[in-house]
Structures are given as C-alpha cells and as structure tokens.
DSSP file (Angstrom, degrees, kcal/mol; ACC not computed):
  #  RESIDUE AA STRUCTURE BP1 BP2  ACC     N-H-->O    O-->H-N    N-H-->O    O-->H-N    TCO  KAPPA ALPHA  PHI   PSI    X-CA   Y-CA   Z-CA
    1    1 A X    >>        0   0    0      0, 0.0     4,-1.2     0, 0.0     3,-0.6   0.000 360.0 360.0 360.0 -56.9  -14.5  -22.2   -1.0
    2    2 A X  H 3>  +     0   0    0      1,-0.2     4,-1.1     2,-0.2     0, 0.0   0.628 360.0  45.3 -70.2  10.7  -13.5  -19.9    1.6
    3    3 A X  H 3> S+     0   0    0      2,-0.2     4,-1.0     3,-0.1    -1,-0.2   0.582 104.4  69.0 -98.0 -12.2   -9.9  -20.1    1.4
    4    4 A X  H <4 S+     0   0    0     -3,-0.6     3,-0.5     2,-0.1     4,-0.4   0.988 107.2  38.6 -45.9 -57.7  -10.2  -19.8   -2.3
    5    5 A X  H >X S+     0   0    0     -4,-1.2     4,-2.0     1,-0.3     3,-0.9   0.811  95.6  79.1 -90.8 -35.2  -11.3  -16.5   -1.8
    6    6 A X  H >X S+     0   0    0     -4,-1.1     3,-1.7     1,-0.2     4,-1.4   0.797  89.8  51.4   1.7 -87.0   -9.2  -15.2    0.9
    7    7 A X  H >X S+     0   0    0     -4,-1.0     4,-2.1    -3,-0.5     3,-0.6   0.877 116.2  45.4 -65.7 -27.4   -5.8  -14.4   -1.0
    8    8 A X  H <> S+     0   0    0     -3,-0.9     4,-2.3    -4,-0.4    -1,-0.3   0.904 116.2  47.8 -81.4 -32.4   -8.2  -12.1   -3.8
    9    9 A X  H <X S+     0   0    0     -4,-2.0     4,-0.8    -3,-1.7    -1,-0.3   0.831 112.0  50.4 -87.6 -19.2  -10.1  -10.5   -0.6
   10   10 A X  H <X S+     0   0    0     -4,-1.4     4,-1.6    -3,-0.6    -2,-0.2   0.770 113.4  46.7 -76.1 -36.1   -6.6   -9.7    1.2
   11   11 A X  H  X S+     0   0    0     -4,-2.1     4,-3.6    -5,-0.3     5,-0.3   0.869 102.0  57.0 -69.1 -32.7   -5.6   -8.2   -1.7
   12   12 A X  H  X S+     0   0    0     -4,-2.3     4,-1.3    -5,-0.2    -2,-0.2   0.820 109.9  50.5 -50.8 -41.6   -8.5   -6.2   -2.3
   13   13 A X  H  X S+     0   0    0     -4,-0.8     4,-2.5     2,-0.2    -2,-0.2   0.945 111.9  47.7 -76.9 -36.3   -7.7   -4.8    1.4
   14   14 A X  H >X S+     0   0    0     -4,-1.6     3,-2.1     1,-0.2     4,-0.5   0.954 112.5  46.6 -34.2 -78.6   -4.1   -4.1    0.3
   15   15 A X  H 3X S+     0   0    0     -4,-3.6     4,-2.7     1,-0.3    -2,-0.2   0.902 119.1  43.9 -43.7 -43.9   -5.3   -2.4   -3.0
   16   16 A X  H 3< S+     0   0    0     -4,-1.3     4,-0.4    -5,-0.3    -1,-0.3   0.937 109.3  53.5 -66.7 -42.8   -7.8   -0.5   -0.6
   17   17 A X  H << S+     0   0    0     -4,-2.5     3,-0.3    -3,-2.1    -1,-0.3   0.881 122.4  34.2 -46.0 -54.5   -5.0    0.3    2.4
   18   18 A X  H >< S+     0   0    0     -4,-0.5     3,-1.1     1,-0.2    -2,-0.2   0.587  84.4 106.6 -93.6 -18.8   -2.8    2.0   -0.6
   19   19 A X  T 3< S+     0   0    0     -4,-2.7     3,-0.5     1,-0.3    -1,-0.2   0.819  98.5  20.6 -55.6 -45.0   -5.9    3.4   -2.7
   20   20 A X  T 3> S+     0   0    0     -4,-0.4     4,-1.0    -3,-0.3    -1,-0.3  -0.051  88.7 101.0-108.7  48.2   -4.8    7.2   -1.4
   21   21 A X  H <> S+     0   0    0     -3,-1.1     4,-0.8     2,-0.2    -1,-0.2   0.733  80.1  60.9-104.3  -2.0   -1.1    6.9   -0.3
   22   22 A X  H  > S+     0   0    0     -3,-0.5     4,-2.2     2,-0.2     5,-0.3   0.722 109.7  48.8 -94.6 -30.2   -0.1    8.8   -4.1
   23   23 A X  H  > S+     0   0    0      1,-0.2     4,-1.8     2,-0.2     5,-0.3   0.956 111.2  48.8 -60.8 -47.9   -2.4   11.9   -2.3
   24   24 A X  H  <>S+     0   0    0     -4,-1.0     5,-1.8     1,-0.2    -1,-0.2   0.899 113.5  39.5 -59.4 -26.0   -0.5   11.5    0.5
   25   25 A X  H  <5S+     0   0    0     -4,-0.8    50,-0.3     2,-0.2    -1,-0.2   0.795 119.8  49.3 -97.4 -35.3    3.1   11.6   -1.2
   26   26 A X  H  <5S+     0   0    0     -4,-2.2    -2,-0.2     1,-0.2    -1,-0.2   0.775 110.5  50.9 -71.6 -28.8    1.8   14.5   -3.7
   27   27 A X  T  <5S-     0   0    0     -4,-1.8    -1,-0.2    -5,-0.3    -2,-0.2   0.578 109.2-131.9 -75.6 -36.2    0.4   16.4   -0.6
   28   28 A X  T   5 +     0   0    0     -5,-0.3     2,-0.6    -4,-0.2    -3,-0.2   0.996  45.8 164.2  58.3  53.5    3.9   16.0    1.0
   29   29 A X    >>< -     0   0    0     -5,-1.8     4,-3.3     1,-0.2     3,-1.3  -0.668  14.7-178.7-105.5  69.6    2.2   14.7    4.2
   30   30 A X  H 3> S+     0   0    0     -2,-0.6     4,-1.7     1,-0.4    -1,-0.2   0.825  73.8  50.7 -74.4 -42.9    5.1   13.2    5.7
   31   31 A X  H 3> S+     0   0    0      1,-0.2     4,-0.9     2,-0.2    -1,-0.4   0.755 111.5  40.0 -70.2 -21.8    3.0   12.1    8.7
   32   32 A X  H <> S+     0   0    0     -3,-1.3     4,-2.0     2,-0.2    -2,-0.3   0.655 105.6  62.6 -61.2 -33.6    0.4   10.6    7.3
   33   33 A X  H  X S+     0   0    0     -4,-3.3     4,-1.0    -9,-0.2    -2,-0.2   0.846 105.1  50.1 -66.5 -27.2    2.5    9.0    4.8
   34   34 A X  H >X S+     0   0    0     -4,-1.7     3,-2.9    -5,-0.3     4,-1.1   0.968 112.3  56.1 -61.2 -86.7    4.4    7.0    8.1
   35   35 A X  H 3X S+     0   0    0     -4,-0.9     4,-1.9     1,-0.4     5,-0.2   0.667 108.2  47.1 -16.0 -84.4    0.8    6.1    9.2
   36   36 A X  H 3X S+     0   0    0     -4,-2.0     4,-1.4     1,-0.2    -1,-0.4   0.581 107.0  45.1  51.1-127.8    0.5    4.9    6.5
   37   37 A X  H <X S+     0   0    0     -3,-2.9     4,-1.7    -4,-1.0    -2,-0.3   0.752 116.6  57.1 -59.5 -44.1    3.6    2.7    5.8
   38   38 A X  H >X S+     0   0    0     -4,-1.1     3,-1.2     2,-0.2     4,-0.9   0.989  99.5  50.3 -72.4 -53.4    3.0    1.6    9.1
   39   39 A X  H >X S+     0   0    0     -4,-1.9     4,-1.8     1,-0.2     3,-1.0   0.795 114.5  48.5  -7.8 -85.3   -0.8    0.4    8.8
   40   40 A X  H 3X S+     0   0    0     -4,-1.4     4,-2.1     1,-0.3     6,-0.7   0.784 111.6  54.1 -16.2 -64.0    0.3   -1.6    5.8
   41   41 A X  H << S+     0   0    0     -4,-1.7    -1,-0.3    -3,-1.2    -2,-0.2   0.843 118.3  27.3 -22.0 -71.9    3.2   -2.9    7.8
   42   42 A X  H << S+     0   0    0     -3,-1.0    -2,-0.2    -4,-0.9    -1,-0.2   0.171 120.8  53.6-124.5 -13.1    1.6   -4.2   10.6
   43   43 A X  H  < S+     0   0    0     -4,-1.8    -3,-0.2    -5,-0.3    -2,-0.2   0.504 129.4  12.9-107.1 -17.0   -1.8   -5.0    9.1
   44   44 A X  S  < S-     0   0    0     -4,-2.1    -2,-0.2    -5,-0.3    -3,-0.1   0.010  97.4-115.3-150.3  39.6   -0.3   -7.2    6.1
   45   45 A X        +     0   0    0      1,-0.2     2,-0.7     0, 0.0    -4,-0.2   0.755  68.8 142.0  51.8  27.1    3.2   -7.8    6.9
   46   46 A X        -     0   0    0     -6,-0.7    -1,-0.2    -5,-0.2     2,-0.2  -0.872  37.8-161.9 -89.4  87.9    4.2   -6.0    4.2
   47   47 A X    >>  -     0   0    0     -2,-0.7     3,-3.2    -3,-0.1     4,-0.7  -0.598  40.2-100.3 -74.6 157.4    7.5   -3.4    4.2
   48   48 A X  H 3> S+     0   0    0      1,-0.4     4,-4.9     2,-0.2     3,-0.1   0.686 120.6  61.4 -14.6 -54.0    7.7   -0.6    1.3
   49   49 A X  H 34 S+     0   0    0     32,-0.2    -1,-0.4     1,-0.2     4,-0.2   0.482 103.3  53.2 -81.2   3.7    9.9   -2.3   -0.8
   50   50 A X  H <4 S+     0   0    0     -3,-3.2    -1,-0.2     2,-0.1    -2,-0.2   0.831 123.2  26.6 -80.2 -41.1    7.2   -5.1   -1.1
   51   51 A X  H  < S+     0   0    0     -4,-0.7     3,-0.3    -3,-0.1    -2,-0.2   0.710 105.1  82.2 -92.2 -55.7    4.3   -2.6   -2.1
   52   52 A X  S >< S+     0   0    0     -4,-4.9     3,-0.9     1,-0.3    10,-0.4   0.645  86.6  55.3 -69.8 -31.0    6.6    0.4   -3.9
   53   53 A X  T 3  S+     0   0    0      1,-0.3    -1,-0.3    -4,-0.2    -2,-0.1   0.888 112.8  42.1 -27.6 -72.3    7.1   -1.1   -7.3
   54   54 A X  T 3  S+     0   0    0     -3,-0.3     2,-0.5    -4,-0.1    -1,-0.3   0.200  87.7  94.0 -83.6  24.5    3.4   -1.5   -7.8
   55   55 A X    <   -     0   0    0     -3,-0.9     7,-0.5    -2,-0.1     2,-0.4  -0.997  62.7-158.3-129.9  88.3    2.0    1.7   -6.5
   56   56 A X        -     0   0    0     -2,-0.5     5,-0.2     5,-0.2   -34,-0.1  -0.685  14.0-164.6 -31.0 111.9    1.7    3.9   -9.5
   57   57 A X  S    S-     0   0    0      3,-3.4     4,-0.1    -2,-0.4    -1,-0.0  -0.065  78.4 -45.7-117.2  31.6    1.5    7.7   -9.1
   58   58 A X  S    S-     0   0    0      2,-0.1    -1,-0.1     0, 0.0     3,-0.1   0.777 123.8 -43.4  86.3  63.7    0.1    9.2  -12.6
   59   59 A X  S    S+     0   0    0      1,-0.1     2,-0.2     6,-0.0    -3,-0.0   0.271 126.0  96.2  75.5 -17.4    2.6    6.8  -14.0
   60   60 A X  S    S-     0   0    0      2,-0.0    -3,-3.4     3,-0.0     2,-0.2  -0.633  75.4-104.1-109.4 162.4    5.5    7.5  -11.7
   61   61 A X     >  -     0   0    0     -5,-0.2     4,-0.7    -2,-0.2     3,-0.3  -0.658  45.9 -98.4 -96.2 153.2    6.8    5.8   -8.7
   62   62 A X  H >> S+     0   0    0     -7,-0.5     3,-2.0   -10,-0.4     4,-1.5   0.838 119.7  45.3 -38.8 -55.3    6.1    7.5   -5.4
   63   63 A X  H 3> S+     0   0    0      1,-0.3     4,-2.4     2,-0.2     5,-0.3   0.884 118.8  41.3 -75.8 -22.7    9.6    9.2   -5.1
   64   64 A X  H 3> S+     0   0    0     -3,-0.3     4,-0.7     2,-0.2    -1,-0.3   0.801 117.7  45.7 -72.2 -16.8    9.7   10.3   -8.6
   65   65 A X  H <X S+     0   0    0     -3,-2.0     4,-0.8    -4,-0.7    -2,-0.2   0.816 118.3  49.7 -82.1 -28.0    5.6   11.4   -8.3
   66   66 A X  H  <>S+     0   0    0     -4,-1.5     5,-1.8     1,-0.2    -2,-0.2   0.919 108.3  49.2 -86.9 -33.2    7.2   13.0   -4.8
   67   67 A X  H ><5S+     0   0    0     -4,-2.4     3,-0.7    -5,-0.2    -1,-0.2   0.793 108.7  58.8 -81.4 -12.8   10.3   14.9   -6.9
   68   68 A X  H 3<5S+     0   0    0     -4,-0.7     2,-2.3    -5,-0.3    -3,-0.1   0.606 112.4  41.0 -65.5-119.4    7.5   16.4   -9.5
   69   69 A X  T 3<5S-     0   0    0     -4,-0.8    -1,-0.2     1,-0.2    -2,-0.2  -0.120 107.6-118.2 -72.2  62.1    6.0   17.8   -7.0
   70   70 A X  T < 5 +     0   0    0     -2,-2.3     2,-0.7    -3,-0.7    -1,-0.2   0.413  56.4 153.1  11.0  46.6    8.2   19.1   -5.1
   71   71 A X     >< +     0   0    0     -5,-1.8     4,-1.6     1,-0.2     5,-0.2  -0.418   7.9 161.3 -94.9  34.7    7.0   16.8   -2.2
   72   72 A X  H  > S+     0   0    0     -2,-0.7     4,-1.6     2,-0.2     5,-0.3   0.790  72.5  51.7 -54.7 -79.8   10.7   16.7   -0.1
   73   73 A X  H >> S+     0   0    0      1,-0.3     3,-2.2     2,-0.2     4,-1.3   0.562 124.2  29.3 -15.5 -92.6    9.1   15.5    3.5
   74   74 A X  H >4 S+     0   0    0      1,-0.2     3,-1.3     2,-0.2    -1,-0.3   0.804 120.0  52.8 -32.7 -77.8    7.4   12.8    1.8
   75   75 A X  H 3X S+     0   0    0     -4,-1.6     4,-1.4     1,-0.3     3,-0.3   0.559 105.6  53.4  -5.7 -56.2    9.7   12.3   -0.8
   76   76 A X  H <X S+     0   0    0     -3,-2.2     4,-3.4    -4,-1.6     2,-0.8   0.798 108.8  48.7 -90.6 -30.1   12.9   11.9    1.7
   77   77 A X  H << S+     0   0    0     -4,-1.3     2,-0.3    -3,-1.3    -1,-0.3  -0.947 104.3  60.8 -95.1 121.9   11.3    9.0    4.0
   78   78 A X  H >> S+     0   0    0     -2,-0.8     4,-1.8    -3,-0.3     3,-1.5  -0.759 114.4  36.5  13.4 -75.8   10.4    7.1    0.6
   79   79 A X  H 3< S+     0   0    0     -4,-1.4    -2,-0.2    -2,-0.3    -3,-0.2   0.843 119.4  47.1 -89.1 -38.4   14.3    7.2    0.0
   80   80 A X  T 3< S+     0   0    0     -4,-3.4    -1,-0.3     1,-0.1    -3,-0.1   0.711 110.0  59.1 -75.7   6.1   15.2    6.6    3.8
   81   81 A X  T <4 S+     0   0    0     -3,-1.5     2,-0.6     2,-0.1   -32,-0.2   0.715  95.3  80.8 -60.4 -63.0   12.6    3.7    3.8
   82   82 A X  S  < S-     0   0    0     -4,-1.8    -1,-0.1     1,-0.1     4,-0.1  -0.778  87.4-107.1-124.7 155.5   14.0    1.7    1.2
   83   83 A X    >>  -     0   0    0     -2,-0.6     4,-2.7     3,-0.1     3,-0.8   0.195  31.4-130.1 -60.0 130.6   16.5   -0.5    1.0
   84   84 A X  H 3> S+     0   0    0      1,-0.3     4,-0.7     2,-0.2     5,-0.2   0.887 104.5  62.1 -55.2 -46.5   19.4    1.2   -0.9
   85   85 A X  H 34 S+     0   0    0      1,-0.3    -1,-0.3     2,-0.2    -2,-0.1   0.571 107.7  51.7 -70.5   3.2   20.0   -1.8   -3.5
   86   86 A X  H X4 S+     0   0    0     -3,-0.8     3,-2.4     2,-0.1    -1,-0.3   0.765  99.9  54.5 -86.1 -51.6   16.5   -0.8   -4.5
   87   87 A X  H 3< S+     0   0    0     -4,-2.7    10,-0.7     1,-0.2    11,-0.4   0.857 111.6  51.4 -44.7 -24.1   17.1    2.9   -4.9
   88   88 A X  T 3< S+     0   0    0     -4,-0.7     2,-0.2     8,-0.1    -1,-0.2   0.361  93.3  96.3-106.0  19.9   19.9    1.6   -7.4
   89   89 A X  S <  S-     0   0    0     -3,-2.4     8,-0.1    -5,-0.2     6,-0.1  -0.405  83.7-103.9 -82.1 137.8   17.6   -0.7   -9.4
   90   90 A X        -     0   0    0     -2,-0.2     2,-0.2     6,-0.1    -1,-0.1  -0.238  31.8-137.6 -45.0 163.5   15.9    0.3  -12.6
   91   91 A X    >   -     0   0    0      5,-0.2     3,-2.3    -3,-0.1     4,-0.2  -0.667  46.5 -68.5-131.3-172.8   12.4    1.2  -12.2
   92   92 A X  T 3  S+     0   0    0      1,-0.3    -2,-0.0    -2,-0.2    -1,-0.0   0.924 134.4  60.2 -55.8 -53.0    9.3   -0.2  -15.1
   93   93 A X  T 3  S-     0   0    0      1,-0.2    -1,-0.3     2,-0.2     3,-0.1   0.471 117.5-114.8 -75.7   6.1   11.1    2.2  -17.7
   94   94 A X  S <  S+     0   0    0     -3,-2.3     2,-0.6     1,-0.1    -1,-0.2   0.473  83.0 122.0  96.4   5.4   14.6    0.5  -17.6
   95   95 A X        -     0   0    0     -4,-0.2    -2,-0.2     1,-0.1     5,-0.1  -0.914  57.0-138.7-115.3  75.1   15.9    4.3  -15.7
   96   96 A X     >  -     0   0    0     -2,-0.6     4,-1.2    -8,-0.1    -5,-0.2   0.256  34.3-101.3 -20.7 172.9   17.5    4.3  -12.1
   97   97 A X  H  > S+     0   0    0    -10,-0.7     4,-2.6     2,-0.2     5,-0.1   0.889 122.5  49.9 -54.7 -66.9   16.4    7.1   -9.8
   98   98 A X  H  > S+     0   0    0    -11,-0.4     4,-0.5     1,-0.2     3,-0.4   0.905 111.4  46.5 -45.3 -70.9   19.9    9.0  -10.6
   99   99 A X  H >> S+     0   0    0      1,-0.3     3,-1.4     2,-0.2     4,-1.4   0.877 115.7  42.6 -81.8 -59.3   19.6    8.7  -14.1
  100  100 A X  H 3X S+     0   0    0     -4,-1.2     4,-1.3     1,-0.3    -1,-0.3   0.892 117.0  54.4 -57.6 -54.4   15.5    9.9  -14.4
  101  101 A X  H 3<>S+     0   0    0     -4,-2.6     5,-1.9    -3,-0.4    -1,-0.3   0.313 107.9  39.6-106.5 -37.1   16.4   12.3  -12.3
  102  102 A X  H XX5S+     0   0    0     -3,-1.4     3,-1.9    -4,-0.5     4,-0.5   0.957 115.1  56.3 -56.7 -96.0   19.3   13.7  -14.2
  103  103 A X  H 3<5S+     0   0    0     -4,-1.4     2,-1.7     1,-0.4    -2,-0.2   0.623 102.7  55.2   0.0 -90.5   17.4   13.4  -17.4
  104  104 A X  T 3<5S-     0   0    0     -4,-1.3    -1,-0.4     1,-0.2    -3,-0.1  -0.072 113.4-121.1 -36.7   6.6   14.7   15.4  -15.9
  105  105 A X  T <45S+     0   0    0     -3,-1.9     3,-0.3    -2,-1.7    -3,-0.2   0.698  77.8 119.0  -9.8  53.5   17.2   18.2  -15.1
  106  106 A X    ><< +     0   0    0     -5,-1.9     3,-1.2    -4,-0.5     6,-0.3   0.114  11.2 127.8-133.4  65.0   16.4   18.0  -11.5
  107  107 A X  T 3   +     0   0    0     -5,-0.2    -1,-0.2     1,-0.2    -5,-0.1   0.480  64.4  68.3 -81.7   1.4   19.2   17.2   -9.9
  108  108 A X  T 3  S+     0   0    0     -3,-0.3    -1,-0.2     4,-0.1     5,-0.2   0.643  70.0 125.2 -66.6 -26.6   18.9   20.1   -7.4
  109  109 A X  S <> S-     0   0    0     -3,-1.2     4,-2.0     1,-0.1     5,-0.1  -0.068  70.7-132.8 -28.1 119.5   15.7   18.5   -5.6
  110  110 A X  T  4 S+     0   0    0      2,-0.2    -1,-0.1     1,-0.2   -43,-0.0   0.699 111.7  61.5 -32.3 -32.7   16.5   18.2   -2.1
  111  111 A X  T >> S+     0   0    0      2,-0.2     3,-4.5     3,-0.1     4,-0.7   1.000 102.6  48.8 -45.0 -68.1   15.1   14.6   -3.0
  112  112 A X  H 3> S+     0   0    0      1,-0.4     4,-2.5    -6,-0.3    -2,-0.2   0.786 106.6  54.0 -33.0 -70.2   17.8   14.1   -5.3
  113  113 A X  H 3< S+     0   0    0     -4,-2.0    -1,-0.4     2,-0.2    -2,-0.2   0.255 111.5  48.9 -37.6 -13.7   20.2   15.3   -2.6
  114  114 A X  H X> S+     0   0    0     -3,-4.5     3,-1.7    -5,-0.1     4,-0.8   0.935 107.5  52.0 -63.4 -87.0   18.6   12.5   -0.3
  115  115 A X  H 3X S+     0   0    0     -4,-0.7     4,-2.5     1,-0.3    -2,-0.2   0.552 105.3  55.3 -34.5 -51.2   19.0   10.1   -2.7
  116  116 A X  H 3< S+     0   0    0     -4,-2.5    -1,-0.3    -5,-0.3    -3,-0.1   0.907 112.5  45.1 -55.8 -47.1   23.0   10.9   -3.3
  117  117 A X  H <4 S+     0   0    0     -3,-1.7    -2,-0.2    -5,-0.2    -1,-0.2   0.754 113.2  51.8 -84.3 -11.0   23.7   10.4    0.3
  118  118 A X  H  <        0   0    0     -4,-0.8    -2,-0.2     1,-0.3    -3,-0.1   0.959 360.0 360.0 -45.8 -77.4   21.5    7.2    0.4
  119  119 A X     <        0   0    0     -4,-2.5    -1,-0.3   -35,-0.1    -2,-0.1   0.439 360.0 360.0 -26.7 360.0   23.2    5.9   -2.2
C-alpha cells in the first residue's frame, strides 16, 4: 500500500516545490527563481524543460507570463535554461514563442531579444 501511494505523494511535493515559482517569474526575482530551478533539480531529478509545459502562469507559460510583465531577469534564464528545440516548439495554444510574441506586438522585449539569439 505504501508504494501505491508514493508516486501521488511525490507529486504532491513537486506540485508543492512549484506552487510559487509564477510569483517568482512575475516578481522578476532572478535569484530566487535559480533557487528555485535548482531545488527542483536536485530534489526530484527534474530539469525545466520537464516541469515548464505544465506550470501555468494566469494561463501563460512562464516566459510569456515573464514578457507580460516585463520580468527580463527572470524571463532571460527561462530562455537560457531551455533547451532551444523547446523554445521552437508550439506551446498548449498551437503559437511558438516568436510568433505569440510578434502577435502580441512585443517584439522589442528584451526577452524577445533573448529569445532571437537563443534561437
């Protein structure tokens, strides 16, 4: 019975790890937000690109919650974090980074400007 419940209580500590990391990215807390990523890391084997997909930010994924709010610190280790063929992926709405990003007419963001040289 207890290894049933093991993977649902490990996740519960995930969920619990990540519960503030959309304060942190909205905050632009560029050090805490490493803290963080590392915690996570190193406490469930987990890198970014494992996690960033399912992290919700008032709908948005971090670096798009980080280019609303003009969050560059944060914002720019999000996009040097992960793995470029992710940066060039669609995201839930079917919309690359570039492309929302464009859309959104904010293609001056210093994010953005990250994101270009990632790329």
């Amino acid at each position: 019975m207890a290894f049933v419940s093991t993977p649902a209580k490990a996740s519960d500590d995930v969920t619990a790890a990540l519960s503030n990391i959309c304060k942190i990215v909205v905050a632009d807390d560029k050090s805490e937000l490493r803290k963080k990523i590392k915690v996570v890391q190193s406490n469930f084997r987990l890198k970014l690109k494992d996690y960033y997909e399912g992290v919700k930010c008032n709908g948005n994924s971090m670096i798009r919650a980080a280019v609303l709010n003009n969050a560059v610190e944060a914002g720019t280790l999000l996009v040097k974090k992960m793995p470029k063929k992710n940066l060039q992926q669609p995201e839930s709405d079917g919309k690359t980074l570039q492309a929302w990003i464009s859309e959104q007419g904010l293609s001056d963001n210093p994010i953005a400007a990250a994101l270009q040289d990632r790329i």
